[in-house]
C-alpha positions as CSV (number, residue, x, y, z in Angstrom):
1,X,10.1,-5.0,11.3
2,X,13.0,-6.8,10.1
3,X,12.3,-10.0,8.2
4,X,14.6,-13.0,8.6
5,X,13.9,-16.2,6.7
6,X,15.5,-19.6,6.6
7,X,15.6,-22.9,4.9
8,X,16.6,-26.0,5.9
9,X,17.2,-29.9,4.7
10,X,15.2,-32.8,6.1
11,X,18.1,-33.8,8.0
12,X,17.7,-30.1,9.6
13,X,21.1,-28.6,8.1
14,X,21.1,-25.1,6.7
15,X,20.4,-24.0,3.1
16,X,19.4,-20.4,2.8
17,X,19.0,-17.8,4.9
18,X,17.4,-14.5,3.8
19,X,17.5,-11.5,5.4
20,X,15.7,-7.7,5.0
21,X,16.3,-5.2,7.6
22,X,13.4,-2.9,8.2
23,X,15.0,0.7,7.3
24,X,15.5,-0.9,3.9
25,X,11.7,-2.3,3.8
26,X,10.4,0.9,5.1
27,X,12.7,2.9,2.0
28,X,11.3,0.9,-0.2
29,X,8.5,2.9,-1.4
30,X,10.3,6.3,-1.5
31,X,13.0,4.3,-4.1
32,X,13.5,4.1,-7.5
33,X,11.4,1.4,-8.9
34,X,14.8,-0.3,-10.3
35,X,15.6,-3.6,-8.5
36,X,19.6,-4.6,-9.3
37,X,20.2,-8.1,-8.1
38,X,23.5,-9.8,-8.4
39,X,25.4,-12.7,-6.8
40,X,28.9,-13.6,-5.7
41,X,30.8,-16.5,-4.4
42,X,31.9,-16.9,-0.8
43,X,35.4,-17.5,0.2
44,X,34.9,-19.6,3.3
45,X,35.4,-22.9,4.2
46,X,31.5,-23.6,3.6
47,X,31.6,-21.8,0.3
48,X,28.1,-20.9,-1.0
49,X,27.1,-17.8,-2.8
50,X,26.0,-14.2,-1.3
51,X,23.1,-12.5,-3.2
52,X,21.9,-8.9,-3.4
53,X,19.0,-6.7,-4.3
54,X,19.5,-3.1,-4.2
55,X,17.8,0.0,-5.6
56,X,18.8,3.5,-5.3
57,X,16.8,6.5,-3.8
58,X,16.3,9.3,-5.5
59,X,20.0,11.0,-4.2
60,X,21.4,8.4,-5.8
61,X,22.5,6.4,-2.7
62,X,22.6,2.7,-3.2
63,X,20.1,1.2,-0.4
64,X,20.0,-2.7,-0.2
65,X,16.9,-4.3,0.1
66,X,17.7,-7.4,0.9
67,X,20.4,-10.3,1.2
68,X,21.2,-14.0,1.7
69,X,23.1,-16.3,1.8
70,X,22.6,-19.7,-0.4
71,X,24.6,-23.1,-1.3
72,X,24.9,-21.6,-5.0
73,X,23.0,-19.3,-7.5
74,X,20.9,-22.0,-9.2
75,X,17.2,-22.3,-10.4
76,X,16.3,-23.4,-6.9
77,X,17.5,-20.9,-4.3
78,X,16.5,-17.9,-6.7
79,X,13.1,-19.1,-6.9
80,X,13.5,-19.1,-2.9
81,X,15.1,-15.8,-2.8
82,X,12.6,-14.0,-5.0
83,X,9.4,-15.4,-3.4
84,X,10.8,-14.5,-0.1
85,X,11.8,-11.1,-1.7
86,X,8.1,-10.5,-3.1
87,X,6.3,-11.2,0.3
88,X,8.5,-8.2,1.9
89,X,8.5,-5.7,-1.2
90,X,5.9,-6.9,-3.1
91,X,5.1,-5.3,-6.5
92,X,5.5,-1.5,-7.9
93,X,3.9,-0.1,-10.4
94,X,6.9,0.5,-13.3
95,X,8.8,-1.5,-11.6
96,X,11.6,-3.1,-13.3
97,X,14.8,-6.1,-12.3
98,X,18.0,-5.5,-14.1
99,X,20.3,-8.3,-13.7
100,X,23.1,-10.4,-16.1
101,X,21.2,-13.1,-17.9
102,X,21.5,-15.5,-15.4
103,X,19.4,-18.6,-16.2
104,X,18.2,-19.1,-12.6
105,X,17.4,-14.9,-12.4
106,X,15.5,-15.4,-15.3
107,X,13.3,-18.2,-14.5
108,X,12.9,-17.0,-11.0
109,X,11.4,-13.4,-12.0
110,X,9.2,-15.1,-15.3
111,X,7.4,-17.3,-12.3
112,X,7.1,-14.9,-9.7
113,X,7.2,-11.1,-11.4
114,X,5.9,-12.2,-14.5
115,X,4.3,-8.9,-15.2
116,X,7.6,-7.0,-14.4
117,X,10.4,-6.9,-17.0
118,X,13.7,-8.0,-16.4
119,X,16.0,-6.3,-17.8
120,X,19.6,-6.7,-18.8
121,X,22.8,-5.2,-17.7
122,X,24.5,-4.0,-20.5
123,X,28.0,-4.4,-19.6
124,X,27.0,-8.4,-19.2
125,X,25.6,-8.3,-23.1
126,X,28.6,-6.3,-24.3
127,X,31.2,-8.8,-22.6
128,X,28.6,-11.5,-24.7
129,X,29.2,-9.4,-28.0
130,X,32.8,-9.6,-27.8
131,X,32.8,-13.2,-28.2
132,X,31.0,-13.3,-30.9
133,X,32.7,-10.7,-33.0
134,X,36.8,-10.6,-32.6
135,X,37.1,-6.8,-34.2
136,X,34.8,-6.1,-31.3
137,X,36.7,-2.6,-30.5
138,X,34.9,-1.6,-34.0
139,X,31.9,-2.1,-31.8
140,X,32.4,-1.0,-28.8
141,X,31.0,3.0,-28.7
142,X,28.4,1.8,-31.1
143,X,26.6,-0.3,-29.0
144,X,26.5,1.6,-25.7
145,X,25.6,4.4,-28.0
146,X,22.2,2.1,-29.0
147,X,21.9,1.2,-25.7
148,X,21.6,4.4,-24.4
149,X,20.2,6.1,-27.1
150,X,17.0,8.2,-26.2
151,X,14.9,8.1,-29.7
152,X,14.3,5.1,-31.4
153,X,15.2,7.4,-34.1
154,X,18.8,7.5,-33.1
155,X,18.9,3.7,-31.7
156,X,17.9,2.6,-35.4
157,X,21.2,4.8,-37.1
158,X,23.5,3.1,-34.8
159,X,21.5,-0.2,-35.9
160,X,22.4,0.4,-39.2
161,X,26.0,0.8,-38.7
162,X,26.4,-2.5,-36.5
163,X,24.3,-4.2,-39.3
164,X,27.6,-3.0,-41.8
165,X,30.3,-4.6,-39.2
166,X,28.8,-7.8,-38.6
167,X,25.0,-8.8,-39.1
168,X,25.4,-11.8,-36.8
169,X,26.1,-9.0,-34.2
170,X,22.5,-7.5,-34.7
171,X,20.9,-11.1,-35.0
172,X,22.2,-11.7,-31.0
173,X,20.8,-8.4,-29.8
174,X,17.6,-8.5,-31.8
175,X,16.8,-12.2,-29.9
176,X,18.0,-10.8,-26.4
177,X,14.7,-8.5,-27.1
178,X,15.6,-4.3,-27.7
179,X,13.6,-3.8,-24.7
180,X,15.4,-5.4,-22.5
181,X,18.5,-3.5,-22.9
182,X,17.9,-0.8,-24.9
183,X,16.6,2.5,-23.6
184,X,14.6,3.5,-26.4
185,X,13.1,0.6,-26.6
186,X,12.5,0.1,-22.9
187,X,8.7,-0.4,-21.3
188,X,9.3,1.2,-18.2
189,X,11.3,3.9,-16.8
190,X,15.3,2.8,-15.9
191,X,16.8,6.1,-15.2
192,X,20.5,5.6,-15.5
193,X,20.4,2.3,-14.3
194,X,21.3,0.2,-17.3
195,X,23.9,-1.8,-15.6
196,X,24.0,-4.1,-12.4
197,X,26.7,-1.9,-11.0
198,X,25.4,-0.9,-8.0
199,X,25.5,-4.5,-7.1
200,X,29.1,-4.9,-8.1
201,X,29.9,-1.4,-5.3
202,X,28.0,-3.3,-2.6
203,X,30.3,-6.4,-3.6
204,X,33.9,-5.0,-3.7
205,X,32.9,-3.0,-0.4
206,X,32.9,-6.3,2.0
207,X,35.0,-8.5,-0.1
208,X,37.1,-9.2,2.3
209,X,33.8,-10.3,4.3
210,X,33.0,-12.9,2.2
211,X,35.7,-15.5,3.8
212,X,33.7,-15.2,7.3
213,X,31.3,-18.2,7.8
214,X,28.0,-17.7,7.6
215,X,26.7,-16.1,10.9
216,X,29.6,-13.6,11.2
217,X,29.2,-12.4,7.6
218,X,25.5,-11.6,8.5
219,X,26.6,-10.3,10.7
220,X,28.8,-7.9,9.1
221,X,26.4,-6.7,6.3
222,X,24.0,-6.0,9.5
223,X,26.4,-3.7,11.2
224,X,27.4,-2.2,7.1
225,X,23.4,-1.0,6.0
226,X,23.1,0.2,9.1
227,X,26.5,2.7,9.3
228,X,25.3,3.7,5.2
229,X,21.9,4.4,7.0
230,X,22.9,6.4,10.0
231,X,25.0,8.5,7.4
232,X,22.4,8.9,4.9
233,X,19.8,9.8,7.9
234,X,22.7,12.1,8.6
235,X,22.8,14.1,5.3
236,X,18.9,14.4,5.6
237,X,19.0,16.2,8.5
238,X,21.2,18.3,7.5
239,X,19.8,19.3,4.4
240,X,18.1,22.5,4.0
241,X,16.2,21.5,0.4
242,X,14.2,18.6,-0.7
243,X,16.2,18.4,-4.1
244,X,19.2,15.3,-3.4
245,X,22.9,16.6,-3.5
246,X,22.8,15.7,-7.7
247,X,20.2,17.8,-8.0
């Protein structure tokens, strides 16, 4: 069944609202076990900030877990969001969230997914690397080149060669923890999801939605999942092959 959650003040005004439609809870398990969550601002009169988990299954279609709708993306509502998230989805084995480095993210999945590791987006760390070095187009193909790197082997040449540009450069990424970004040094399986792009499609797709209030943009995202559902169902039906159209 769908799950629908909200939060209120004492004085009964809204906070949060949370919301996971069953197709996506029933999905779940037949998903990769990469959680992308992201957040972005409203543009209403109420403002607030929308927030997103998705995944992808394995045709490569982004499927939405779950969504909601908060006064802003601080330590509070994610703690909210990802205790509300856990009782739906629980935990997967190789499991995995990838997210920017969002202090409220962080602390949210270290106190309810401590076992899980969160993982960063890597277009979020370069954006981070280019302020600390200015010749950062030096950089640029080296460091996606580490962080997609498949040996450990290969990750610690391209080391080496950021280590020659600018050692402070190596310092950052060393303390952000290889195995957070890095696919060599990675704990679990990310496929190709190294980045919190998926969350960024699902954005840009109802931008304009984001200056509805709150009920109609609910609304909207409602009515959204569940076209991307009836069209995925579609496909499936009319597939002749277990293997996804990549395949």
């Amino acid at each position: 069944m769908t799950v629908v959650s909200l939060k209120k003040t004492e004085e009964d005004l809204f906070m949060y609202a949370f919301v996971a439609l069953y197709p996506s809870i029933k999905r779940w398990k037949y998903c990769k076990t990469v959680v992308v969550v992201d957040g972005t601002f409203l543009k209403s009169a109420y403002t607030g900030t929308l927030l997103i988990a998705s995944t992808q299954d394995p045709a490569g279609n982004i499927i939405p877990l779950a969504y909601a709708i908060v006064d802003s993306g601080n330590n509070a509502s994610w703690e909210w969001i990802f205790a509300r998230f856990k009782d739906v989805f629980g935990e997967r084995e190789g499991m995995c969230i990838v997210s920017d480095r969002h202090e409220g993210i962080e602390n949210a999945v270290a106190t309810l997914y401590p076992q899980v590791p969160h993982c960063v987006c890597i277009w979020h760390l370069w954006n981070n690397v280019k302020k600390l070095q200015k010749k950062y187009l030096l950089l640029k193909d080296i460091f996606f080149a580490m962080a997609k790197a498949y040996t450990v082997e290969k990750f610690d040449y391209h080391t080496t060669e950021v280590e020659k540009i600018d050692k402070r450069v190596n310092d950052y990424l060393m303390n952000v923890g290889y195995e957070r970004w890095s696919r060599a040094h990675s704990t679990v399986n990310r496929t190709l999801t190294m980045t919190s792009n998926i969350a960024g499609s699902i954005n840009a797709v109802h931008k304009a939605a984001r200056a509805l209030p709150v009920l109609p943009l609910l609304d909207y995202i409602r009515q959204l999942i569940g076209r991307w559902n009836v069209t995925n169902l579609k496909n499936i039906v009319e597939s002749f092959t277990y293997l996804g159209k990549k395949i």
